[in-house]
N, C-alpha and C positions, 0 to 999 in steps of 0.2 A: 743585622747591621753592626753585628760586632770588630768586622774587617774596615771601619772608617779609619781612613786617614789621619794623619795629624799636621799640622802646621809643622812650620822647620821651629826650630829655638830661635833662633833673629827674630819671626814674625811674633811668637807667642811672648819674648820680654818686650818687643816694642809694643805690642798690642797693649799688655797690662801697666806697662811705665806711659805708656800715653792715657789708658783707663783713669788711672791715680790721678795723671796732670790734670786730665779734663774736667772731671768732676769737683778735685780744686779750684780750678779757674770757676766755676759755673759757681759753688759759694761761694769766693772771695768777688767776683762778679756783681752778683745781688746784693752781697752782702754792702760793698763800698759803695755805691749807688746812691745810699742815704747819708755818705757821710758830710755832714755839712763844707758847707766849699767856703767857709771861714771857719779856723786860721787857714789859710792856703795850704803851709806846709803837711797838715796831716794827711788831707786829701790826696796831695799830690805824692808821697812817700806812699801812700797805698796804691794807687794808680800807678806808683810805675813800678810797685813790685808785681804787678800786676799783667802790666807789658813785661818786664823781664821775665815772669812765667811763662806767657804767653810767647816772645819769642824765642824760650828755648825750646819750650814744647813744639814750636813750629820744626826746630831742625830734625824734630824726634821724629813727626809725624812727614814733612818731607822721605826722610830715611826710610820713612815703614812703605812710602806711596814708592820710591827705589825701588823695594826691595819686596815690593808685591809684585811688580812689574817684571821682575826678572824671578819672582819666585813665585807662581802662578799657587791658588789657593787647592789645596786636596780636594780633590773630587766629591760633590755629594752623593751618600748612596743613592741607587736608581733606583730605591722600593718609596725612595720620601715623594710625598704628592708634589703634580709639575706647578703644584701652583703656591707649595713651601719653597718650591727652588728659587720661581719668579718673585716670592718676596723679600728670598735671600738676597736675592742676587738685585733686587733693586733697592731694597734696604742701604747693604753695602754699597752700593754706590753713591744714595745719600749722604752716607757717614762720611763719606772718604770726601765727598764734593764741601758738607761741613766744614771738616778737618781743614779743610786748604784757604777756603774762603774765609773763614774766624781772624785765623790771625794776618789775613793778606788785608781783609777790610779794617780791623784792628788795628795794624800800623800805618795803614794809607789812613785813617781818619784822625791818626796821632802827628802823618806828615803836614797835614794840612792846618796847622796851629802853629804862634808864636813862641809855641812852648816848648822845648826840644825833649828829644825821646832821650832816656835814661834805661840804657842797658845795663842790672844789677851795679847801679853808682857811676858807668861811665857815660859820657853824652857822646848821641853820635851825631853822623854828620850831619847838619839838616837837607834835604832837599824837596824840600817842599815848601811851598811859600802859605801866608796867611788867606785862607781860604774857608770864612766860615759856612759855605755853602756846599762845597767840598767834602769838609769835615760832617758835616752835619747827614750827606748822601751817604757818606761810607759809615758812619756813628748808624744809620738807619739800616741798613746790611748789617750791620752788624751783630745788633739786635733780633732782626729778624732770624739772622741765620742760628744765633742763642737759641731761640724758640724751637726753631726745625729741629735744630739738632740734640735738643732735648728731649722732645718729641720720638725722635729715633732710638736712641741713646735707652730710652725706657721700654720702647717697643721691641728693641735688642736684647738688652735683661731680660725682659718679660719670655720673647720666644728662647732665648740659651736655659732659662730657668724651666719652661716646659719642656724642652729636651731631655734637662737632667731628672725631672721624673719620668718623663718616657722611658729613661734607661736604652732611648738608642745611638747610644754612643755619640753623639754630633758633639753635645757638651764638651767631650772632654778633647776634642781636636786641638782648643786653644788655651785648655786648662793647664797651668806651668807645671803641673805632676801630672804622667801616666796613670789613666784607670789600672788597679792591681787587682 
């Protein structure tokens, strides 16, 4: 398997700049969760640096779901079991289904508050009205989808880390340096 393919360079920085974001978001995530919601202002300076992560990482991760679509992923070799492929390949689909849904339910549960969304200091537009029943469905996706995607997220480490002792090359497809 030492003829595997590798990701193009677009996929393998979007991949590891979205890696970083993610994982940031997920502690600052839990992290803010407890922070008391008196005084108002602290709570809410970390919550929206929070969404400002959150929606740029959205444009990153948007970009990457682009540019898998017109950049289809290298081939897995044919000697891996059909049923490492099918976990690949349904894996990845989770991740990516994640990836979209996080920051779509994210902002939709941020549009449905009196409170307006602050992109890194600036307010956008609001269109969304007060809806704490609303807020409360997408805050519940949202959550859930944290968990899933953690869930995967570790299950992803865990099999790219059995790879890299396998030593059959899969690992390093999206690793930002070439095996030497």
């Amino acid at each position: 398997m030492d003829t595997v393919g590798r990701y193009t360079r677009a996929a393998i920085a979007l991949h590891w700049l979205i890696a970083i974001g993610v994982v940031a978001q997920f502690a600052l995530g839990w992290w803010m969760i407890d922070i008391p919601k008196n005084p108002i202002g602290v709570r809410a300076s970390w919550f929206n640096l929070h969404k400002s992560i959150g929606l740029t990482l959205s444009l990153f991760i948007f970009a990457r779901v682009a540019w898998r679509s017109l950049h289809p992923a290298p081939a897995l070799p044919f000697e891996l079991p059909r049923w490492q492929r099918l976990a690949a390949l349904t894996s990845h689909a989770g991740l990516y289904l994640c990836m979209v849904l996080m920051p779509v339910s994210g902002y939709l549960g941020s549009s449905f508050t009196k409170y307006p969304i602050k992109y890194w200091g600036m307010t956008l537009p609001q269109w969304g009205w007060d809806s704490p029943a609303l807020k409360d469905l997408c805050s519940a996706i949202h959550y859930v989808t944290v968990w899933v995607f953690m869930t995967l997220v570790c299950l992803h480490v865990f099999a790219a880390l059995r790879h890299l002792l396998l030593r059959d090359g899969i690992f390093w497809r999206i690793w930002p340096t070439p095996r030497s």
